[in-house]
Backbone as CSV, one residue per row, in Angstrom:
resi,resn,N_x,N_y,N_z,CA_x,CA_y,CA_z,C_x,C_y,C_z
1,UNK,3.706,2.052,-44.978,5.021,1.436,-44.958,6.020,2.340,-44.218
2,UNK,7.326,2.214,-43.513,7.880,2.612,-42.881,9.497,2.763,-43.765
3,UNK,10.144,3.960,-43.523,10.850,4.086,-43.972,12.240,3.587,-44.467
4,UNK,12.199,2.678,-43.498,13.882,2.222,-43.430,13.744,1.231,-44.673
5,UNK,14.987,1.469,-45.605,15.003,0.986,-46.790,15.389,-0.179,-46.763
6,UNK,15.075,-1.591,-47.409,15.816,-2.701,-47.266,16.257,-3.056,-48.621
7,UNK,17.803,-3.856,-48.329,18.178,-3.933,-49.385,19.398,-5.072,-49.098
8,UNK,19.020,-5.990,-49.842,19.935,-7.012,-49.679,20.825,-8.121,-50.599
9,UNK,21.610,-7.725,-51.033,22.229,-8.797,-52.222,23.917,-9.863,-52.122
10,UNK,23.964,-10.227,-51.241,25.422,-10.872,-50.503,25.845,-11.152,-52.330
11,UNK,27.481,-11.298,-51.869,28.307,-11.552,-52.920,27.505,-12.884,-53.811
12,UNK,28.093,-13.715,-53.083,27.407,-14.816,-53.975,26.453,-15.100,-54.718
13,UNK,25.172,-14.486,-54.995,24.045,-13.727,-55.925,24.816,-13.644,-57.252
14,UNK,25.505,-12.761,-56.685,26.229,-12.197,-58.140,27.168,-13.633,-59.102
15,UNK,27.770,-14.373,-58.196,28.012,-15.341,-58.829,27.526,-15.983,-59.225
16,UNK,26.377,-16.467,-58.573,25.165,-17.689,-59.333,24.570,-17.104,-60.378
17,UNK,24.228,-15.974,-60.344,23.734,-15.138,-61.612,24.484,-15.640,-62.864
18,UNK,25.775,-14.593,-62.450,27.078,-15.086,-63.387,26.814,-17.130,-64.127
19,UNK,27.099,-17.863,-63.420,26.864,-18.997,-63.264,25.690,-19.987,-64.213
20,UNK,24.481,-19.198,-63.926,23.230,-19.446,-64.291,23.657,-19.648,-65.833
21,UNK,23.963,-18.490,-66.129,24.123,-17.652,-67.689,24.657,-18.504,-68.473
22,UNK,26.095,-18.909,-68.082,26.784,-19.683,-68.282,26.687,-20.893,-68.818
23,UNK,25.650,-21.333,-68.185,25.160,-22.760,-68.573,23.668,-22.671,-69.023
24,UNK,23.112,-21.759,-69.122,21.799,-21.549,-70.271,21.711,-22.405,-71.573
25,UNK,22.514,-21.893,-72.390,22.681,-22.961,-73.858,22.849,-24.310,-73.540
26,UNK,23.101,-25.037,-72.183,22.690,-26.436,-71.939,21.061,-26.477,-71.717
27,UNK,20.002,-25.423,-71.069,19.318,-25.643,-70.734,17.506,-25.977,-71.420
28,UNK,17.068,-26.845,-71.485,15.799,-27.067,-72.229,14.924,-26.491,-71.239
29,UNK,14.748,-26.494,-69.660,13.481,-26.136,-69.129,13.991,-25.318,-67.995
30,UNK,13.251,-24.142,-67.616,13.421,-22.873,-66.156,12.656,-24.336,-65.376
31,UNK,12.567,-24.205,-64.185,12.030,-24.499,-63.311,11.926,-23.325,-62.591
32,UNK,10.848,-22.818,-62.132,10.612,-21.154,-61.478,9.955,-21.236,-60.530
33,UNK,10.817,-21.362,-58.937,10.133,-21.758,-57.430,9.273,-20.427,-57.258
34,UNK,8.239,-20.245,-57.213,7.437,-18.860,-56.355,6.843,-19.431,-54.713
35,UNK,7.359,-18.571,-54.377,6.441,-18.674,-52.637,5.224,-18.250,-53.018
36,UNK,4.054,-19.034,-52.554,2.392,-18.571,-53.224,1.706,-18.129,-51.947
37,UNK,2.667,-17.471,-51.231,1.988,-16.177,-50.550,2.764,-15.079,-50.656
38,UNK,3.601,-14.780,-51.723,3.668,-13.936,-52.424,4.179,-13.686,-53.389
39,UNK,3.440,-14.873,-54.083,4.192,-15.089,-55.568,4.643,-14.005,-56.699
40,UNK,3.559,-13.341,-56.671,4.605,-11.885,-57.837,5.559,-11.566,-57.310
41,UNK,6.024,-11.547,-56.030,6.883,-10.682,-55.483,7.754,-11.634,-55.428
42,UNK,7.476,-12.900,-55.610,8.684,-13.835,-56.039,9.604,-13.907,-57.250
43,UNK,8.991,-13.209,-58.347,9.260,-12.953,-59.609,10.326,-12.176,-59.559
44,UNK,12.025,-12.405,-59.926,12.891,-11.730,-59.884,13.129,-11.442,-61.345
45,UNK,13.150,-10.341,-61.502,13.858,-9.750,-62.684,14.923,-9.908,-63.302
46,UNK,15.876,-10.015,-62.980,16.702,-10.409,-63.312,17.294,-12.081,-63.463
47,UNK,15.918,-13.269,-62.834,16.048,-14.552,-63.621,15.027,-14.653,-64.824
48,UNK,14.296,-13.507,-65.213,13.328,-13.450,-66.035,14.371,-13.330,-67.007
49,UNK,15.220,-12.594,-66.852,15.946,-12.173,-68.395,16.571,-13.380,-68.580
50,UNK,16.997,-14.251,-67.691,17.623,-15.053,-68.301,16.970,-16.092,-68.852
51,UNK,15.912,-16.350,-68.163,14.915,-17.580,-68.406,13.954,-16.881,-70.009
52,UNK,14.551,-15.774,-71.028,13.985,-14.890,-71.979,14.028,-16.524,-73.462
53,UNK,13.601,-17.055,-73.796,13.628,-17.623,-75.048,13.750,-19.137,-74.290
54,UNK,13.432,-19.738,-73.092,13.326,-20.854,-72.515,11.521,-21.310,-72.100
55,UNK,11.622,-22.102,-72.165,10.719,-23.179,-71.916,10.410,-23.386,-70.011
56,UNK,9.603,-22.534,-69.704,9.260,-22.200,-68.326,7.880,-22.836,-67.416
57,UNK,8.525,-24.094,-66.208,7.612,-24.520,-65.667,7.592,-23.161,-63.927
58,UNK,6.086,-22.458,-63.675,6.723,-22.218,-62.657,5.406,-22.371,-61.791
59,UNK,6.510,-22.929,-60.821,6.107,-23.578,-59.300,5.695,-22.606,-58.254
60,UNK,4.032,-22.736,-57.892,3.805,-22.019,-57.211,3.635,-22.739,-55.274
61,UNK,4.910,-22.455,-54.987,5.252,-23.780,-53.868,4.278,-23.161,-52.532
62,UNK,4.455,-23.833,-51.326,4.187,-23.843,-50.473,2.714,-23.329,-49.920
63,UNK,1.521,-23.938,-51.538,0.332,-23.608,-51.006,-0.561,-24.108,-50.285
64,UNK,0.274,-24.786,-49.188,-0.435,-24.853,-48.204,-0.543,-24.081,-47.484
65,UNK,0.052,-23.292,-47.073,0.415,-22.201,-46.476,-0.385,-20.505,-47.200
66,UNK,-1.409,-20.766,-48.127,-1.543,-19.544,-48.818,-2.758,-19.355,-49.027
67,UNK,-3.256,-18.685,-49.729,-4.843,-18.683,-50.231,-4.987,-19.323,-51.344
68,UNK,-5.337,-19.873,-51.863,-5.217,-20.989,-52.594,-6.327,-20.778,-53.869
69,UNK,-7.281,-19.973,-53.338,-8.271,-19.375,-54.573,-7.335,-18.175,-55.347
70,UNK,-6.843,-17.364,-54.791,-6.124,-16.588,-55.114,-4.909,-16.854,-55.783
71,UNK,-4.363,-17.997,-55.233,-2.865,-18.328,-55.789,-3.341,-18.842,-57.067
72,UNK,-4.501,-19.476,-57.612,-4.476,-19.949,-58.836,-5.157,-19.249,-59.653
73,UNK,-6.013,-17.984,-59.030,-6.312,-16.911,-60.412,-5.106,-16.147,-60.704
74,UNK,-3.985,-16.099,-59.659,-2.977,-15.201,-60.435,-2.239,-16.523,-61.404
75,UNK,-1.820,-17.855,-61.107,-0.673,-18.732,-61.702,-1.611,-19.119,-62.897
76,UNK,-2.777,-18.896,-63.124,-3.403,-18.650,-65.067,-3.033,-17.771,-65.471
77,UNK,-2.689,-16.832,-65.004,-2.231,-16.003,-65.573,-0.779,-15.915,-66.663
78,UNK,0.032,-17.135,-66.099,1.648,-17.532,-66.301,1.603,-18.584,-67.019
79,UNK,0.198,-18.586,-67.739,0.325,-20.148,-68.674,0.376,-19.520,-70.030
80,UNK,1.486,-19.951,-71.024,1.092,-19.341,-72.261,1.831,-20.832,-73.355
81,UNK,2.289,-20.755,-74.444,2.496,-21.587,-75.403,3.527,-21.662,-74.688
82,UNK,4.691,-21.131,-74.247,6.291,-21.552,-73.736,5.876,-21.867,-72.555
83,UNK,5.121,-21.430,-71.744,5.449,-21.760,-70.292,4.121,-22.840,-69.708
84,UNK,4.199,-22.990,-68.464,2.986,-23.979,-68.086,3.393,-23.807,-66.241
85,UNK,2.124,-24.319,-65.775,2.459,-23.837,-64.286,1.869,-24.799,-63.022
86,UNK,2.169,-25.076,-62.097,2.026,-25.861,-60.823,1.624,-25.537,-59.732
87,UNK,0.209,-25.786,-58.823,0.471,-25.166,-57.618,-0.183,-26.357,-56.732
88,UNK,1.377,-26.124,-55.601,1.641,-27.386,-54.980,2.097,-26.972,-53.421
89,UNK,2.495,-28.242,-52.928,2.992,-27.861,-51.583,4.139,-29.049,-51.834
90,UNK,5.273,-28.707,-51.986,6.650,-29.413,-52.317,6.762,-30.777,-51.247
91,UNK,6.350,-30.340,-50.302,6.495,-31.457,-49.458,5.424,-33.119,-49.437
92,UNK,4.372,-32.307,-50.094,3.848,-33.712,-50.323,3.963,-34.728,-51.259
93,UNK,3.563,-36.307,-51.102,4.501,-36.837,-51.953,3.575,-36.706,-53.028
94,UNK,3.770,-37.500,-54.413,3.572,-37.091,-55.676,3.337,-36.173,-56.500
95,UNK,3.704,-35.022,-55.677,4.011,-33.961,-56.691,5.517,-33.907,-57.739
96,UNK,6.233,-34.587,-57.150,7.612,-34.989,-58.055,6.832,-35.715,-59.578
97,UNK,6.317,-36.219,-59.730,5.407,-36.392,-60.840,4.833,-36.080,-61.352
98,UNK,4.078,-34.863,-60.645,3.859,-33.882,-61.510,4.450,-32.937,-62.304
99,UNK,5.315,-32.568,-61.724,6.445,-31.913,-61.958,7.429,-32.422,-63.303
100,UNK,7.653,-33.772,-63.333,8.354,-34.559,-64.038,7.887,-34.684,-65.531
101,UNK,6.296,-34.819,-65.075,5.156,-34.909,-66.519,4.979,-33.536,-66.983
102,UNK,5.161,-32.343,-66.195,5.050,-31.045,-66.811,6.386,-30.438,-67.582
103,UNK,7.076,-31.328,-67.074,8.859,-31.203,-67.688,8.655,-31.037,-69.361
104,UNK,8.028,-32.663,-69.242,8.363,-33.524,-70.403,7.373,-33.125,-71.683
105,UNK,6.073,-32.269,-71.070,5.405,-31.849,-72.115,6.094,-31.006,-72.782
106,UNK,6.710,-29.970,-71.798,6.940,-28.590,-72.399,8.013,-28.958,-73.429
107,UNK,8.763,-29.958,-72.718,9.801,-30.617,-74.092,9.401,-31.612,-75.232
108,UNK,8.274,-31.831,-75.150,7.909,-32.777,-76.176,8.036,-32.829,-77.645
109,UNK,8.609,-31.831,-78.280,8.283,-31.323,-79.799,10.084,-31.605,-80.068
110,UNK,11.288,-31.123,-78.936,12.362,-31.445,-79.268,12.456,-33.150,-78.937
111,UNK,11.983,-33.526,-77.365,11.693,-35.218,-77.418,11.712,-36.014,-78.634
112,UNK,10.459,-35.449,-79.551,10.181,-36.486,-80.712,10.903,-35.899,-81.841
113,UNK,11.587,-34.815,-81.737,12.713,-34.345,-82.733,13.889,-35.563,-83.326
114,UNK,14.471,-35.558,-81.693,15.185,-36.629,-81.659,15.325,-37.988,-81.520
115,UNK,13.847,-38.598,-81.042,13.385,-39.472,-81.313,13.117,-40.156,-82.438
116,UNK,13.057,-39.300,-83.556,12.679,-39.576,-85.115,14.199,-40.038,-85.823
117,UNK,15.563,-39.617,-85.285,16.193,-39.740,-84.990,17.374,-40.973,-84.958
118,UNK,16.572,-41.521,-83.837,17.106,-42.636,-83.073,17.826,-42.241,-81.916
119,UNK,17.435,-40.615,-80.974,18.471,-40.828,-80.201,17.204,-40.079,-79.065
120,UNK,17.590,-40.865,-77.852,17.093,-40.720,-76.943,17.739,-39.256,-75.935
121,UNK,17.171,-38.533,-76.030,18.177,-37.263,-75.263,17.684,-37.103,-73.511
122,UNK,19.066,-36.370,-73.090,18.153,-36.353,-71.130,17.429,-35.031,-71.731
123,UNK,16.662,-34.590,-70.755,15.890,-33.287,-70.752,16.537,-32.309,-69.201
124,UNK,17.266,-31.444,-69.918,17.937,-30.790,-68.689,17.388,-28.904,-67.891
125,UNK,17.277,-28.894,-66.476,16.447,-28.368,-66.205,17.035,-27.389,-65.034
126,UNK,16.811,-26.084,-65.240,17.730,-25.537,-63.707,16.413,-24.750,-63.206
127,UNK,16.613,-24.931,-61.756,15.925,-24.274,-60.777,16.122,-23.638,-59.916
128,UNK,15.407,-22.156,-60.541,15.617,-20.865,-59.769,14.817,-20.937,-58.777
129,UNK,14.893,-19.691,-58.335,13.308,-18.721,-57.110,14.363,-17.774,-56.082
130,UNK,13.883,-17.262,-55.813,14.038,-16.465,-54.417,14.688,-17.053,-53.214
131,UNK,15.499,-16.682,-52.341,15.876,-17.676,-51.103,14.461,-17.601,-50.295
132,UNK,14.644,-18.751,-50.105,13.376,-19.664,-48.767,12.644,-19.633,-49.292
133,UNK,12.261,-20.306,-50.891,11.307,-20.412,-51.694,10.946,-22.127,-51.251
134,UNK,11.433,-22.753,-50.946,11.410,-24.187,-50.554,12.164,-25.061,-52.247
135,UNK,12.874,-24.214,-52.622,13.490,-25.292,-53.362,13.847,-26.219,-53.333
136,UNK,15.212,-26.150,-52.174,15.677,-27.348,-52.022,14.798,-28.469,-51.990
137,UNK,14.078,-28.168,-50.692,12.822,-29.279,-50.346,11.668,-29.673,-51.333
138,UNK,11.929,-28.997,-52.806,11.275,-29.365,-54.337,12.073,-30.738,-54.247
139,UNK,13.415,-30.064,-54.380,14.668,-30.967,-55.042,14.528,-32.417,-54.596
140,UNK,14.520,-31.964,-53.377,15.260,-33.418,-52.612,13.790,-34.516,-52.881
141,UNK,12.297,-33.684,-53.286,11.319,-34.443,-53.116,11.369,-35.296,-54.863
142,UNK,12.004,-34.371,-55.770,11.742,-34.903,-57.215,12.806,-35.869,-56.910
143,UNK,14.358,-36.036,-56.375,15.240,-36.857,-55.954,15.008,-37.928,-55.273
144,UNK,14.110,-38.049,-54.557,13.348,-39.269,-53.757,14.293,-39.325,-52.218
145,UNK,15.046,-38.819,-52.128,16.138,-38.361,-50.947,16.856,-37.003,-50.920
146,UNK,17.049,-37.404,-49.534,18.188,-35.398,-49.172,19.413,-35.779,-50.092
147,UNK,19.298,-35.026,-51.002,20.397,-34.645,-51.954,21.246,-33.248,-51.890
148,UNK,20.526,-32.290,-51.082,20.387,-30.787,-51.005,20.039,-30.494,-49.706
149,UNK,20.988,-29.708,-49.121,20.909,-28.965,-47.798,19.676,-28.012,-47.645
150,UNK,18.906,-28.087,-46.875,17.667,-27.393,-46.444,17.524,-26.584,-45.269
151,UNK,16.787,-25.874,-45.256,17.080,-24.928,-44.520,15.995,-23.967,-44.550
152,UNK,15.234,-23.544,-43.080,14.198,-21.985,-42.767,14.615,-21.188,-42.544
153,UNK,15.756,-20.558,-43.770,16.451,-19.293,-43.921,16.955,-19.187,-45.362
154,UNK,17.038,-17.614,-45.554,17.790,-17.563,-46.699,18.845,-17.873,-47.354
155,UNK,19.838,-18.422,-47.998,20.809,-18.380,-48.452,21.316,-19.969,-47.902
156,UNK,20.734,-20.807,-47.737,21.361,-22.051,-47.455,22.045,-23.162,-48.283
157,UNK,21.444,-22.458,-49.787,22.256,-23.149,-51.059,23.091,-22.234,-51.492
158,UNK,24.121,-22.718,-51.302,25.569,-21.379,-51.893,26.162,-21.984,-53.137
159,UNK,26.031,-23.343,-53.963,26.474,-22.967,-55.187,25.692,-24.068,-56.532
160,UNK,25.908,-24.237,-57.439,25.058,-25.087,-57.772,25.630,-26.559,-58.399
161,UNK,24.804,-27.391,-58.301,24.932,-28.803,-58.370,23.895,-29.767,-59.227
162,UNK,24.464,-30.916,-59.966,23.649,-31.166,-60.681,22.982,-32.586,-60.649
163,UNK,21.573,-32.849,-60.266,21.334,-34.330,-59.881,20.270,-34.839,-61.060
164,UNK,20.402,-36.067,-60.931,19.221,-36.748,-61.740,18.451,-37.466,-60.644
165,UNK,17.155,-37.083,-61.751,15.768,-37.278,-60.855,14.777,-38.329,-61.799
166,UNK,15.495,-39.300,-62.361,15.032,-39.967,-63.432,14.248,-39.764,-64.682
167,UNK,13.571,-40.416,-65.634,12.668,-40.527,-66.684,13.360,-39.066,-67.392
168,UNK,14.673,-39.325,-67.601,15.809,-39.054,-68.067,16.025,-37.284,-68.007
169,UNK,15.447,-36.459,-66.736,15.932,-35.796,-66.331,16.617,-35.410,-65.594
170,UNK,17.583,-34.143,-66.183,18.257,-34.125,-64.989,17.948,-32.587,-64.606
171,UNK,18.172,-31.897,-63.381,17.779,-30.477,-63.045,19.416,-30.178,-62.525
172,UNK,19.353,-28.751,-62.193,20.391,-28.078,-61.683,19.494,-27.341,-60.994
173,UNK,20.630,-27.289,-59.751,19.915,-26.327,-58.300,20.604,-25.600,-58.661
174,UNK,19.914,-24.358,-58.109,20.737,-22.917,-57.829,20.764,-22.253,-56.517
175,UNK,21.338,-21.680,-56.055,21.379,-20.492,-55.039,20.130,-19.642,-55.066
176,UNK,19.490,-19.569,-53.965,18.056,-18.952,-53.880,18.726,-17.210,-54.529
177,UNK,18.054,-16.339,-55.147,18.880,-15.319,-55.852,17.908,-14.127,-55.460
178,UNK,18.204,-13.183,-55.316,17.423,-11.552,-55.143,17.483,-11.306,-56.527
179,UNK,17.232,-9.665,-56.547,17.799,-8.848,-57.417,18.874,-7.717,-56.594
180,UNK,20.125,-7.101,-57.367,20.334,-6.236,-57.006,20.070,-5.051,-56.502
181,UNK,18.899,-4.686,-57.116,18.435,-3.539,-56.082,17.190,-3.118,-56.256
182,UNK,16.566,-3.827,-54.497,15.167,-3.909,-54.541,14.543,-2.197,-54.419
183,UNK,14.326,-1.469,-55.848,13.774,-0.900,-55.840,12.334,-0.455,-55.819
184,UNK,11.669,-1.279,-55.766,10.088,-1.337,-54.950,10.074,-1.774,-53.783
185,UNK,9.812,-0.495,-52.512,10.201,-1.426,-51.285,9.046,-2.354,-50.148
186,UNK,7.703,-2.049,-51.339,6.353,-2.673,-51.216,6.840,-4.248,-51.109
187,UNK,7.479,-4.882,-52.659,7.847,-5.902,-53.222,9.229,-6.387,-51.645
188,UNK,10.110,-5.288,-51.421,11.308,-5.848,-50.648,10.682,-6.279,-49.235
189,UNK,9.429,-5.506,-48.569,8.740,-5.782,-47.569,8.087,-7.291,-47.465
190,UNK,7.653,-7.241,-48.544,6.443,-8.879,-48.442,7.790,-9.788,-48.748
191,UNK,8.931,-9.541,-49.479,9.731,-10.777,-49.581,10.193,-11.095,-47.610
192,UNK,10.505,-9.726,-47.211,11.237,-9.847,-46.074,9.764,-10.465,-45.014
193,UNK,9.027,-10.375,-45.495,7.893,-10.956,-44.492,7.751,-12.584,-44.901
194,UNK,8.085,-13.003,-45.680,8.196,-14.382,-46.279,9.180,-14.923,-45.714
195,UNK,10.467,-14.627,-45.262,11.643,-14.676,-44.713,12.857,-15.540,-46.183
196,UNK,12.764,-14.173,-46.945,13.964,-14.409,-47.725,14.503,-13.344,-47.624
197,UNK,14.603,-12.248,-47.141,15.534,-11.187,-47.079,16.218,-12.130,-44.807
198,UNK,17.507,-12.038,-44.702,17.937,-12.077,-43.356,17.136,-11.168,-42.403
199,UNK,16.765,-11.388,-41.553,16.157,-11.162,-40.625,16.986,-10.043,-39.982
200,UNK,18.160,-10.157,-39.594,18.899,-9.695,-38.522,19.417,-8.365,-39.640
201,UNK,18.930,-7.786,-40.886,19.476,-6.796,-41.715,18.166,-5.130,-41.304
202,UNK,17.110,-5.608,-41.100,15.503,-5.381,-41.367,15.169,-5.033,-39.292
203,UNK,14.732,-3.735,-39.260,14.131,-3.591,-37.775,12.511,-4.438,-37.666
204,UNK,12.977,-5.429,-36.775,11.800,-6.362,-36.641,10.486,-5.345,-36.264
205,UNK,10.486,-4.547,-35.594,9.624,-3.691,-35.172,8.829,-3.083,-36.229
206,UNK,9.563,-2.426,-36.942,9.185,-1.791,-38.207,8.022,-3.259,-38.830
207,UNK,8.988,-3.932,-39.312,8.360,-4.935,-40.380,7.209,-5.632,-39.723
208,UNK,6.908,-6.015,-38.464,5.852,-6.373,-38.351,4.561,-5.476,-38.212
209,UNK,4.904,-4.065,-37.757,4.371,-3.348,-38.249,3.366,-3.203,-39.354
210,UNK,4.184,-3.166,-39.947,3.813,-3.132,-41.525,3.170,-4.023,-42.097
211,UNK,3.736,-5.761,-41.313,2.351,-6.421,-41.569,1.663,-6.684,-40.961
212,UNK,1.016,-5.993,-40.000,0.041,-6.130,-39.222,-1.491,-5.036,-40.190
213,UNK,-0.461,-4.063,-40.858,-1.084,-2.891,-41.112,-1.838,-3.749,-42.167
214,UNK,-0.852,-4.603,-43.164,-1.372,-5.220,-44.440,-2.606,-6.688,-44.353
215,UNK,-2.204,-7.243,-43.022,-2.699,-7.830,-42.698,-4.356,-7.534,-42.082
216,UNK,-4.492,-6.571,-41.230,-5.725,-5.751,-41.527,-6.775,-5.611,-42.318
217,UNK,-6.137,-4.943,-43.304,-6.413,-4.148,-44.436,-7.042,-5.821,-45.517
218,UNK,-6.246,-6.589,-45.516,-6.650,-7.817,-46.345,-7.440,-9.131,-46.082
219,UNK,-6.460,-9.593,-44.428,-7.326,-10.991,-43.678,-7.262,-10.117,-42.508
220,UNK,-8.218,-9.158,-42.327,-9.205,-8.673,-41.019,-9.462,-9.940,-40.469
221,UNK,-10.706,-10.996,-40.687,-11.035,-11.714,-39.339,-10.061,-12.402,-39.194
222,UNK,-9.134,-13.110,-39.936,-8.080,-14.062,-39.308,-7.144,-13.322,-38.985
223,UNK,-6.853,-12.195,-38.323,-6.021,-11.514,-37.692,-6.458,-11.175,-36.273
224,UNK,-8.187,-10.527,-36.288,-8.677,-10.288,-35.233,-8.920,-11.820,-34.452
225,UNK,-9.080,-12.977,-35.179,-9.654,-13.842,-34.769,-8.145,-14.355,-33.894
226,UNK,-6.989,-14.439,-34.355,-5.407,-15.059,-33.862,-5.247,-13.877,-32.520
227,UNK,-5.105,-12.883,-32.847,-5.091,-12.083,-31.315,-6.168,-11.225,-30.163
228,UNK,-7.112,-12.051,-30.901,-8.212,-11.766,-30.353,-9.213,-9.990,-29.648
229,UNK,-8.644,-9.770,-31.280,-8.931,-8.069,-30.991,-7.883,-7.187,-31.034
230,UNK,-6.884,-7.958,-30.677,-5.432,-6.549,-30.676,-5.310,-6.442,-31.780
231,UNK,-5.155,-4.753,-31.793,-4.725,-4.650,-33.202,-3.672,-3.795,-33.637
232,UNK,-2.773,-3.601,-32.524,-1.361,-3.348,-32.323,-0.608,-4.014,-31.559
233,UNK,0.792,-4.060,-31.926,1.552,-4.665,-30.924,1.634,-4.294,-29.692
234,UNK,1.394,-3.318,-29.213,1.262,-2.956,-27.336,-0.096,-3.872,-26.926
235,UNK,-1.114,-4.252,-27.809,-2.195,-4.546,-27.759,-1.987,-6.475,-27.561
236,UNK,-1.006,-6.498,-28.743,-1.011,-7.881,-28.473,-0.098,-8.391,-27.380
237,UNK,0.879,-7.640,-27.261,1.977,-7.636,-26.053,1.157,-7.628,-24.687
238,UNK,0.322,-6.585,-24.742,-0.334,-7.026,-23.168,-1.416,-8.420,-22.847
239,UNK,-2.257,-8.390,-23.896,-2.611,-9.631,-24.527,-1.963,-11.314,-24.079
240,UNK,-0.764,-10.949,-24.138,0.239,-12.362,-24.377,1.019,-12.100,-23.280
241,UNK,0.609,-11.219,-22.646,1.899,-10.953,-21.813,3.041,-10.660,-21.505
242,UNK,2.996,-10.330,-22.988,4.914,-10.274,-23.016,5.428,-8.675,-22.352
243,UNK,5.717,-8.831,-20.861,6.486,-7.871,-20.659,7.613,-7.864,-20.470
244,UNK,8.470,-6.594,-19.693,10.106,-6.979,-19.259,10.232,-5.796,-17.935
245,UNK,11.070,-5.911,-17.559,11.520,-5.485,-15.825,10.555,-4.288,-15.957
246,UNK,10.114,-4.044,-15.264,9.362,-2.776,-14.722,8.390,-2.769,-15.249
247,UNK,7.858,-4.405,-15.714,6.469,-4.289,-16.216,6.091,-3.415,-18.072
248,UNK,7.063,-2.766,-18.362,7.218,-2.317,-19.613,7.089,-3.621,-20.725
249,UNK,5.697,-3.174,-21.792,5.396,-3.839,-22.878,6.975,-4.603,-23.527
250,UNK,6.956,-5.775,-23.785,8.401,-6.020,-24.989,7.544,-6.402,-26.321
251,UNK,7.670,-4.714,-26.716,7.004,-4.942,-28.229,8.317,-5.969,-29.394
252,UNK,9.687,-6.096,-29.077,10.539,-6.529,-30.140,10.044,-7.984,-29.806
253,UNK,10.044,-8.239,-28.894,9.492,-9.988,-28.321,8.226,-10.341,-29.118
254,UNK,7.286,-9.341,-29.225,5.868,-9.035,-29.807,5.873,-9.230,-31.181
255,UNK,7.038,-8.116,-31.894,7.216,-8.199,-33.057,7.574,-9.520,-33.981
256,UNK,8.233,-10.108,-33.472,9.024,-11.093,-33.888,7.964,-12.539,-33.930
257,UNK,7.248,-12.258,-32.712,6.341,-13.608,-32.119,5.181,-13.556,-33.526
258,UNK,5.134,-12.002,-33.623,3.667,-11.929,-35.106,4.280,-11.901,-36.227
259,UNK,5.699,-11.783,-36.649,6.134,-12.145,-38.110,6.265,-13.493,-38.316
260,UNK,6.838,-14.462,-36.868,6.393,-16.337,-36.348,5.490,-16.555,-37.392
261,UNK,4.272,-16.249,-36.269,2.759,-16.746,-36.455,2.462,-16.760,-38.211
262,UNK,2.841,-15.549,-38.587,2.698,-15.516,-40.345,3.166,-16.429,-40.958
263,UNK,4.845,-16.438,-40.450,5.682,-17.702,-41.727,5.180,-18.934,-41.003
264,UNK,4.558,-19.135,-40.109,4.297,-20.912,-39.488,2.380,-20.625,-39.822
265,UNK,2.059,-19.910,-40.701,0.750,-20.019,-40.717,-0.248,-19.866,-40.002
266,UNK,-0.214,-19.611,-38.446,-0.984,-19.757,-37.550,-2.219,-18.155,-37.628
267,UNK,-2.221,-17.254,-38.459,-2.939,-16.634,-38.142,-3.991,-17.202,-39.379
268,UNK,-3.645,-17.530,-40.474,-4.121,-18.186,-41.859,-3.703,-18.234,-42.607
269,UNK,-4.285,-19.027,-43.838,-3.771,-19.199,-45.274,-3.889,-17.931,-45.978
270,UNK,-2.840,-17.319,-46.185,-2.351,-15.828,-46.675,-1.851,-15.952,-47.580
271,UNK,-2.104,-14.513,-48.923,-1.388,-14.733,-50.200,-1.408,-13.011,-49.893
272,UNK,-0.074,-12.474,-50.106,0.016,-11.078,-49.824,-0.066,-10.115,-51.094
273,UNK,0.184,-11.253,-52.021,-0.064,-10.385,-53.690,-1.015,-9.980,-54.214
């Protein structure tokens, strides 16, 4: 790993945090977005504490994009009497139903509480994760329409809002959230290789680096197999061609083109955890 420290928490974090808290004692169910190529490292600490004595579904999104044997020996791991778990690719359709039916179990014991009753209650639900976890694009899929601004970058939900998604739930979005201070910078690397840390904070050079190194070390042939033997960026730069005036390698052109290929999948289905 390379030295330069990353560290990223914009104001607004701190408010949704704030925010979150706030409205907890409304809440019956976490909804918990993980990116499932690098889902532990999706795990923020600081929505764990809050999500502490709640009823936790968590979403291990975008496994299409991941290893998929792997993503589900770690998400058994996250099944216990409170919690229960999903691994999906948000964008396809009927997973909003799944989702909906995993709601309603975890609430089932207060359901027929109040059912015994005579009173029919909503089941209310907020949803965290990491920025560029594909929340929104959860949201808008359990919503049946764009309800929620989307976006292939961090921070594109800035505050939170509350929709119903029928069979009498309703969820709350949140602001994709860090922690204050990514002190494991193993954990701050693979987020920033996922593209939830800003891009433009982080020396592209460095970071692809670094996953080229990890990438190696873990999916050898689908790395050798995507650049066909290079196994540095001067390597893949001459490779691809990418030079600039005087014929000089453009490793930042290089860099950037192999952190691409990762978040658009093209070298393979990768789980970095």
């Amino acid at each position: 790993m390379t030295n330069s420290k990353i560290n990223w928490f914009p104001g607004h974090m701190t408010k949704a945090l704030k925010e979150m808290k706030s409205i907890l004692p409304n809440i019956d169910v976490i909804l918990y977005v993980l990116d499932s190529r690098a889902p532990i490292s999706s795990i923020n600490p600081s929505l764990n504490k809050l999500a502490q004595g709640k009823k936790i579904l968590y979403v291990f999104n975008k496994l299409d994009m991941a290893d998929e044997g792997k993503v589900k020996t770690i998400a058994e791991k996250f099944k216990t009497n409170e919690s229960d778990y999903l691994c999906i690719n948000s964008t396809m359709s009927g997973t909003s139903n799944l989702i909906k039916n995993k709601i309603l179990v975890l609430v089932k014991e207060k359901i027929e509480k109040y059912k015994q009753k005579g009173i029919k209650i909503t089941v209310r639900a907020m949803v965290v994760g990491i920025p560029n976890s594909g929340k929104s694009t959860l949201i808008n899929n359990l919503c049946g329409k764009a309800k929620t601004i989307t976006g292939n970058k961090p921070g594109v939900t800035k505050g939170m809002q509350w929709l119903n998604i029928g069979n009498n739930i309703e969820i709350c979005d949140t602001p994709g959230t860090l922690y204050p201070n990514l002190n494991d910078q193993k954990v701050a690397k693979k987020l920033a290789f996922i593209g939830s840390i800003k891009d433009n904070i982080i020396d592209q050079i460095d970071l692809a680096n670094d996953l080229i190194s990890i990438l190696i070390n873990q999916y050898k042939n689908e790395f050798e197999k995507r650049y066909n033997g290079a196994k540095t960026l001067e390597e893949i730069a001459t490779k691809r061609g990418y030079v600039i005036a005087g014929g000089e390698k453009d490793i930042e052109r290089t860099a950037v083109a192999v952190i691409d290929d990762f978040r658009k999948c093209r070298i393979g289905r990768i789980t970095l955890d």
